[in-house]
KEVOTOR-878106 format. One record per residue (C-alpha): residue number from 0; residue in one letter; x, y, z negated. Coordinates in steps of 0.25 Angstrom, whole numbers, plus 5000, padded with zeros to 4 digits. Example, Ala and Ser with C-alpha at 12.3 -4.5 7.8 and 13.67 -1.06 7.14 Angstrom:
{atom 0, "A", {5049, 4982, 4969}},
{atom 1, "S", {5055, 4996, 4971}},
//
This chain:
{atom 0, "X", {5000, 5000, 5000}},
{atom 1, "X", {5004, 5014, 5003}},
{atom 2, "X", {5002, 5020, 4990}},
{atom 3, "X", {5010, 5019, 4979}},
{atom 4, "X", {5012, 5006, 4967}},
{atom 5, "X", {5001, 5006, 4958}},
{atom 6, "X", {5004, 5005, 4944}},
{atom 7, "X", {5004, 4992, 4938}},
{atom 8, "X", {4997, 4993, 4924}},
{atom 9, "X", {5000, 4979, 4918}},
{atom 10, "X", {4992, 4973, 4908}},
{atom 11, "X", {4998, 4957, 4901}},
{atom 12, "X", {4983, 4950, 4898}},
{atom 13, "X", {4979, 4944, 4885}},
{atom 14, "X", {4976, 4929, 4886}},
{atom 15, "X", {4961, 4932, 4881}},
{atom 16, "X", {4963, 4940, 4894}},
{atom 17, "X", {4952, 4938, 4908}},
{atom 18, "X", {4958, 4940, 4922}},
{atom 19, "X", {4952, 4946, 4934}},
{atom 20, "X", {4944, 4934, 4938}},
{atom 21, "X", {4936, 4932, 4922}},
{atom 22, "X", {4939, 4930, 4908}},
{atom 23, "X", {4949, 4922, 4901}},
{atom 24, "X", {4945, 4908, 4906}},
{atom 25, "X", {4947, 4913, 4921}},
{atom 26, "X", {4961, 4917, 4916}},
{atom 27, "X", {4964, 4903, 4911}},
{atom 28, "X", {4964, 4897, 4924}},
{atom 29, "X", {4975, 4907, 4927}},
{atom 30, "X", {4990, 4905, 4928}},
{atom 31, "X", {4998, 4915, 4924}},
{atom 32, "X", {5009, 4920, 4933}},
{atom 33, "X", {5016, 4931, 4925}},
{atom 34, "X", {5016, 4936, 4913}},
{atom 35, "X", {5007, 4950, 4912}},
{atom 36, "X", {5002, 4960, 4922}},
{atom 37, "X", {5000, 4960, 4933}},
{atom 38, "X", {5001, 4945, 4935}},
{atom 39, "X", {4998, 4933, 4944}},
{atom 40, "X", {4990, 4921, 4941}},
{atom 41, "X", {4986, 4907, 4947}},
{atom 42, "X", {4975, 4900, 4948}},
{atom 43, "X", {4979, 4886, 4942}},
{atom 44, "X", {4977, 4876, 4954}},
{atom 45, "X", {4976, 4886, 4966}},
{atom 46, "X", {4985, 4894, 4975}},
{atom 47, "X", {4977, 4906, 4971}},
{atom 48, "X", {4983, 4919, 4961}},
{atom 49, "X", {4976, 4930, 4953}},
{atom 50, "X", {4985, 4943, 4952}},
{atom 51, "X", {4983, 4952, 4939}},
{atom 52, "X", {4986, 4966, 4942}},
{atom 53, "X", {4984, 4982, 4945}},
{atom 54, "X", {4971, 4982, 4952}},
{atom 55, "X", {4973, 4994, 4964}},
{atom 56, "X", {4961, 5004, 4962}},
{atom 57, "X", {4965, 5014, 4970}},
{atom 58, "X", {4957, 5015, 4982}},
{atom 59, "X", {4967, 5020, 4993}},
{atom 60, "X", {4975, 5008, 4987}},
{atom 61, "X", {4964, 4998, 4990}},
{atom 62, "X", {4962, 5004, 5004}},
{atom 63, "X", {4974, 4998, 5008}},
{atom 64, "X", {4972, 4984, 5005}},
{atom 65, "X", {4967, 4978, 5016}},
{atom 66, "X", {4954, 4969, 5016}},
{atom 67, "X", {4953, 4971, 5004}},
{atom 68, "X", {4937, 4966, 4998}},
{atom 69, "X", {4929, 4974, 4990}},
{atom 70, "X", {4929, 4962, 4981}},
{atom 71, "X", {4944, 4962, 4981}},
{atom 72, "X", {4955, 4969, 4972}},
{atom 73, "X", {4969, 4973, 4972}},
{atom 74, "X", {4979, 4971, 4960}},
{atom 75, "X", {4993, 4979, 4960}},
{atom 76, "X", {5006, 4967, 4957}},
{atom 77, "X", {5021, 4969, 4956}},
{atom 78, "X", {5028, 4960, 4967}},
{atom 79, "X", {5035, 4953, 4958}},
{atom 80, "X", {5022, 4946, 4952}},
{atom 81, "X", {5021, 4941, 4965}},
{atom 82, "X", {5033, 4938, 4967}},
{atom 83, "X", {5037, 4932, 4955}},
{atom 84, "X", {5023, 4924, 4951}},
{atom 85, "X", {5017, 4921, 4965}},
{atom 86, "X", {5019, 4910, 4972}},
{atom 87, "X", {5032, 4907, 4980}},
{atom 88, "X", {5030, 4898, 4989}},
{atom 89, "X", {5020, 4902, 5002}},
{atom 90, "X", {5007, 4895, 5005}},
{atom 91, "X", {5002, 4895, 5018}},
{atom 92, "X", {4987, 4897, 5018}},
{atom 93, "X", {4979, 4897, 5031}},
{atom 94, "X", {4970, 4907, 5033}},
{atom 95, "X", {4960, 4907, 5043}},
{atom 96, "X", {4952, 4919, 5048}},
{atom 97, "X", {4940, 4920, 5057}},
{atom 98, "X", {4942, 4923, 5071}},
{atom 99, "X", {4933, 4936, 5070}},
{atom 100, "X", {4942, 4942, 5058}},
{atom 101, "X", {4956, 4937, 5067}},
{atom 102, "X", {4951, 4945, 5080}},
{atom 103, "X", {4948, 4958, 5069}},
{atom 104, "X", {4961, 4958, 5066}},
{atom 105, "X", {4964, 4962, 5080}},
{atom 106, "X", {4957, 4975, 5077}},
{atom 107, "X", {4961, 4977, 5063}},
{atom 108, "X", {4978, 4976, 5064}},
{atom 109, "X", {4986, 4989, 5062}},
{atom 110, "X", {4997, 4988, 5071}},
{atom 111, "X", {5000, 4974, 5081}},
{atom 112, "X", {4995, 4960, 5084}},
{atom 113, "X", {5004, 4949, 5090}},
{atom 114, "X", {5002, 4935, 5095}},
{atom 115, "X", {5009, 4924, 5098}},
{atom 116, "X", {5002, 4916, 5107}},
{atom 117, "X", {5007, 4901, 5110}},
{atom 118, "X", {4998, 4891, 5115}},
{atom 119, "X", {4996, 4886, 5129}},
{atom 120, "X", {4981, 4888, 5131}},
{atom 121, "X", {4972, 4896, 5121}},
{atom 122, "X", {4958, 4885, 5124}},
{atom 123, "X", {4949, 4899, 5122}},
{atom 124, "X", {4957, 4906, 5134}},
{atom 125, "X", {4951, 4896, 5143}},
{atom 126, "X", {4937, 4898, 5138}},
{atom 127, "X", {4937, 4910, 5146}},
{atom 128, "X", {4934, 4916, 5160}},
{atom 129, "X", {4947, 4923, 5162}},
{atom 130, "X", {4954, 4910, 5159}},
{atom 131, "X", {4944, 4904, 5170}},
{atom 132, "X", {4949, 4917, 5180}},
{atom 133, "X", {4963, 4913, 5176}},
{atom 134, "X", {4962, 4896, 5179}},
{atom 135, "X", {4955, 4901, 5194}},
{atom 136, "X", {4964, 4915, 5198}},
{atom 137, "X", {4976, 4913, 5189}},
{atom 138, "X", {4972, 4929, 5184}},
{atom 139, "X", {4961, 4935, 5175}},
{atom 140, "X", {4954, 4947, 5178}},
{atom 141, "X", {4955, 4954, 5163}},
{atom 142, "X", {4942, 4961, 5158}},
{atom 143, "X", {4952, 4973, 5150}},
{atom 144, "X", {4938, 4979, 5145}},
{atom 145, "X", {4934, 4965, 5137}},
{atom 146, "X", {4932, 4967, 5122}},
{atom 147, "X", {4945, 4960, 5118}},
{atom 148, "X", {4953, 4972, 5129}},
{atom 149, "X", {4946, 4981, 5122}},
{atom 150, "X", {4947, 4979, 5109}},
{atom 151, "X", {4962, 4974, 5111}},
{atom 152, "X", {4964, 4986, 5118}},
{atom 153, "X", {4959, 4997, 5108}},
{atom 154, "X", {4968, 4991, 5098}},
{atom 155, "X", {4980, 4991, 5105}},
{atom 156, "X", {4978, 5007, 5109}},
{atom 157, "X", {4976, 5009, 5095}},
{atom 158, "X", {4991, 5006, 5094}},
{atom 159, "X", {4991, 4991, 5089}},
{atom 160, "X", {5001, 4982, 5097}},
{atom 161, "X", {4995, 4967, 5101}},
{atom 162, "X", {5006, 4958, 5105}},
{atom 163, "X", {5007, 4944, 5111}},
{atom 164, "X", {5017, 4933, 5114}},
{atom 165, "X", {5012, 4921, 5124}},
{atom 166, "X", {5020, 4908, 5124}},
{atom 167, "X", {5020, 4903, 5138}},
{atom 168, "X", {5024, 4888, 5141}},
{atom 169, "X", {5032, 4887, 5155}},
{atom 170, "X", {5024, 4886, 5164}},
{atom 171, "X", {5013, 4893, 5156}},
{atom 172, "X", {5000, 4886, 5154}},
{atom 173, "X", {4988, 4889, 5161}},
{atom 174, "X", {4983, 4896, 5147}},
{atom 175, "X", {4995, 4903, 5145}},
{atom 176, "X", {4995, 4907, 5162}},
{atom 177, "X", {4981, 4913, 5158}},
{atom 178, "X", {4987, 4922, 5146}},
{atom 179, "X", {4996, 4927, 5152}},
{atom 180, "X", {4986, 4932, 5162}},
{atom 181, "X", {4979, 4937, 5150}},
{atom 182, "X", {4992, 4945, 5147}},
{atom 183, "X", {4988, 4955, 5158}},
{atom 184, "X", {4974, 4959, 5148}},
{atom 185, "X", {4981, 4960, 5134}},
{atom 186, "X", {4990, 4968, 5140}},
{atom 187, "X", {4983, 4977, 5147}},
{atom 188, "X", {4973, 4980, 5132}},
{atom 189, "X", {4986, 4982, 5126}},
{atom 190, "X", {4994, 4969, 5121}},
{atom 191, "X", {5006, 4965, 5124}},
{atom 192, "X", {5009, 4952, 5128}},
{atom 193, "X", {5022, 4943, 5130}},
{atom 194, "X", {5027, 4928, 5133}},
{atom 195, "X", {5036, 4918, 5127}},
{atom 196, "X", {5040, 4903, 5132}},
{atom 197, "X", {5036, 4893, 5124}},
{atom 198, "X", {5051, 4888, 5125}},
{atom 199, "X", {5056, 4903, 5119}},
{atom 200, "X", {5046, 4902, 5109}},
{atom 201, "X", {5049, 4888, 5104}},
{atom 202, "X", {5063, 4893, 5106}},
{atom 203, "X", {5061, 4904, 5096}},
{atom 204, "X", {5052, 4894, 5086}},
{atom 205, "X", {5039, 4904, 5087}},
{atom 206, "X", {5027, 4897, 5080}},
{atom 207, "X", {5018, 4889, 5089}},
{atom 208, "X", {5006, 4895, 5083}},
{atom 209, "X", {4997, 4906, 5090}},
{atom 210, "X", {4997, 4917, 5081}},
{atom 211, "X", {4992, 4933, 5078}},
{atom 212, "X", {5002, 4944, 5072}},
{atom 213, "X", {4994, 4956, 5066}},
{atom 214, "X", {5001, 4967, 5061}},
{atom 215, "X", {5014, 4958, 5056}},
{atom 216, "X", {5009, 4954, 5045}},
{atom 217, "X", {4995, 4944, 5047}},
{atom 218, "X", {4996, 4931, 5057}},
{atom 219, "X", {4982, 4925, 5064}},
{atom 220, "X", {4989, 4911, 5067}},
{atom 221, "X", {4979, 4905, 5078}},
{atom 222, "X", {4976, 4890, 5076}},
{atom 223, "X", {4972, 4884, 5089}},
{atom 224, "X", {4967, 4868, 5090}},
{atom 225, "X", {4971, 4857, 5099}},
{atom 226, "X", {4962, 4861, 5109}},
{atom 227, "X", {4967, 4876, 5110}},
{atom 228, "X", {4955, 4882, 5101}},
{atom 229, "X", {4958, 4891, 5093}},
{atom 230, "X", {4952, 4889, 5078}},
{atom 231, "X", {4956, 4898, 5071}},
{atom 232, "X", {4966, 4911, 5066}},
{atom 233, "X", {4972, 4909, 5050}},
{atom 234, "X", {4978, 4922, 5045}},
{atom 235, "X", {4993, 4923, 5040}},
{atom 236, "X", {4997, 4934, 5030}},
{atom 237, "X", {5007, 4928, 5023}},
{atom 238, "X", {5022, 4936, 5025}},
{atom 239, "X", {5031, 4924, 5026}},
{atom 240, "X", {5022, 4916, 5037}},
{atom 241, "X", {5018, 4930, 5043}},
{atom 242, "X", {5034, 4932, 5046}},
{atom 243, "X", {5035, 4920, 5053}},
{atom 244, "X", {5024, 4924, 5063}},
{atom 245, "X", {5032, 4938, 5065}},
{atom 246, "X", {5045, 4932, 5067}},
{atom 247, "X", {5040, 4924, 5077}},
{atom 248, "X", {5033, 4937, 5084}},
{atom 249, "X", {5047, 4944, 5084}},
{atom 250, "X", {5054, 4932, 5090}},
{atom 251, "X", {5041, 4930, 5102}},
{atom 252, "X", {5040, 4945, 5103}},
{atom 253, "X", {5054, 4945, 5107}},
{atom 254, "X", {5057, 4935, 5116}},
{atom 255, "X", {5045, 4936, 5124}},
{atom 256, "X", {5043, 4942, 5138}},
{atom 257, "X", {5031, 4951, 5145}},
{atom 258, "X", {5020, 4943, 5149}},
{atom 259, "X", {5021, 4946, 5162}},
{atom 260, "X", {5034, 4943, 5165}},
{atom 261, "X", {5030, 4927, 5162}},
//
């Protein structure tokens, strides 16, 4: 937050003490992390903490947390208490999120999207009229005044940057022959687009999954099933595995080429 520390107003509890969630009885089903305020407890038998601390008040300060509920709250915590009493070792959680609230966050970053797309057909691409036209003439005569170019396009002249990084096998699949026609349309609304061989990006180890980067700091990993479907979209937060995912960006970003020079 932009504004400064709050002040931490510590207070140790007694042991005829209640906690946030109810009276003493609650507390006793509490671990105790540390010794006084603020302070982290666990849940006996679960993954899950409860962290004792400042509550944030102050509405400017509140206005900066993002998604955060009415029904939710804010507590202020030295690093150290998480450092020190937290768990060390990183849990990998899926979560999974709707399609509708994936395709909002299109709209709702603040500075870039990148992807780096790797499979050799995507089965929803050849669901579609324009992949008919592309199967028949080898071209697609683009519609730049769809919603998708719209929408995409008011984004991008808004100053935010959507980037892409197509794996190409050689020779190219139909499917991926078909994308790179489609090149021609996400640049013309503002994206930029750019190829990688699948020998340089096994070469460079990049991940075999097909995956979103907003604003270098969330993932949307895309899960896809045997058929080529895709099922669903889990969201990554986590700053260790989100590094992984911005390393490999820099390393396809910069050995890839200019779709058009494929």
């Amino acid at each position: 937050m932009t504004a400064g520390p709050l002040p931490l107003r510590c207070r140790v509890p007694t042991p005829n003490e209640g906690n946030h969630h109810g009276p003493a009885t609650a507390a006793s089903r509490l671990q105790l992390r540390n010794d006084g305020c603020p302070t982290l407890y666990q849940l006996p038998g679960s993954d899950a903490y409860v962290v004792q601390g400042d509550r944030v008040t102050d509405p400017a300060e509140l206005q900066q947390l993002d998604n955060l509920t009415p029904e939710e709250g804010a507590v202020v915590v030295p690093r150290e208490l998480l450092a020190n009493f937290g768990p060390k070792e990183p849990v990998h959680v899926p979560v999974p999120i709707p399609f509708d609230e994936f395709t909002s966050m299109f709209t709702t970053l603040k500075h870039s999207a990148w992807r780096l797309e790797t499979r050799r057909r995507y089965a929803s691409d050849e669901q579609t009229d324009t992949y008919a036209q592309f199967l028949a003439e080898s071209r697609v005569d683009w519609d730049l005044d769809d919603p998708w170019c719209r929408g995409r396009r008011e984004q991008a002249a808004l100053g935010k940057r959507f980037e892409r990084v197509r794996i190409l096998d050689e020779p190219p699949t139909v499917g991926q022959r078909y994308l790179l026609d489609n090149a021609r349309r996400n640049e013309a609304v503002g994206e930029d687009i750019r190829i990688l061989t699948r020998a340089t990006a096994e070469e460079l180890r990049l991940p075999e999954e097909d995956f979103w980067i907003f604003d270098a700091r969330v993932v949307g990993l895309l899960h896809f099933d045997d058929a080529d479907e895709i099922t669903g979209v889990e969201l990554i937060t986590t700053p260790s595995e989100v590094l992984r995912y911005l390393q490999a960006r820099e390393a396809a970003w910069h050995h890839a080429t200019p779709y058009d020079q494929a």
